[in-house]
C-alpha positions, 0 to 999 in steps of 0.5 A: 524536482522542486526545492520543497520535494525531497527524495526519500530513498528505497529500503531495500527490505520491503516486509519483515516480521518482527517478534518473539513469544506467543503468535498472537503478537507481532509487529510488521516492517512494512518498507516504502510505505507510510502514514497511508497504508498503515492508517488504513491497515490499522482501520481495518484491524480494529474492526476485526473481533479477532484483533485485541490491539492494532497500532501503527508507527512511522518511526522517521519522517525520511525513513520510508517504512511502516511498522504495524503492530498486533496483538490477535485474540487466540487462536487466531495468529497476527500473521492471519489478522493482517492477512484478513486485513490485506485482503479486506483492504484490497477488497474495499479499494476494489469497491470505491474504484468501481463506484468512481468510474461507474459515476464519473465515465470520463475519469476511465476514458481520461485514465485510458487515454493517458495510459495510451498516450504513454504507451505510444511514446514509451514505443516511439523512444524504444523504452521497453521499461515503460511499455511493461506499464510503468506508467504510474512511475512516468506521471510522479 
């Protein structure tokens, strides 16, 4: 790790809905997430005809957590919105990925080579960790 990186620890809850009142309204505690997921989320939200409002907060820079805010239009609950979200999101993601390796065949192979690679020296150290494919864990 460099001077400038800094680790920021893990939150031990990772999802946790926040609010009282009508159903329709509700904030999502999202744990070691940021900026990221939370732009994307709330992207995806207001474009919805379902969702009134859609916002999002990271409440401290070295606190890795997230908090979605919603308000549906009835009947619809937030708790739906942001499942139509999540899935649209992941849906989306789905696309892009395909449209990269479709255009760019070397990106795949290096993916699949980089991959081996790390599978071959997680066997050869006996690490059985990173052989369950942690191998994004490996190259951060």
């Amino acid at each position: 790790m460099s001077v400038n990186e800094v680790k920021i620890k893990n939150v031990s809850n990772s999802f946790e809905v926040r609010g009282t009142g009508p159903p329709s309204s509700r904030t999502f505690a999202i744990g070691n997430e940021d900026h990221t997921l939370g732009n994307c989320l709330r992207h995806v939200l207001v474009q919805n005809a379902k969702v009134g409002f859609a916002g999002y907060s990271v409440p401290h820079p070295a606190e890795p957590i997230v908090h979605i805010r919603i308000q549906s239009v009835e009947p619809t609950t937030a708790i739906q919105a942001i499942e139509e979200a999540c899935e649209t999101l992941y849906q989306q993601c789905d696309i892009v990925l395909s449209k990269l390796e479709e255009r760019l065949p070397h990106v795949k192979e290096d993916r699949d080579q980089i991959e081996e690679s790390i599978s071959k020296m997680a066997e050869d150290d006996g690490d059985e960790d990173m052989a369950d494919g942690d191998a994004d864990d490996f190259m951060s």
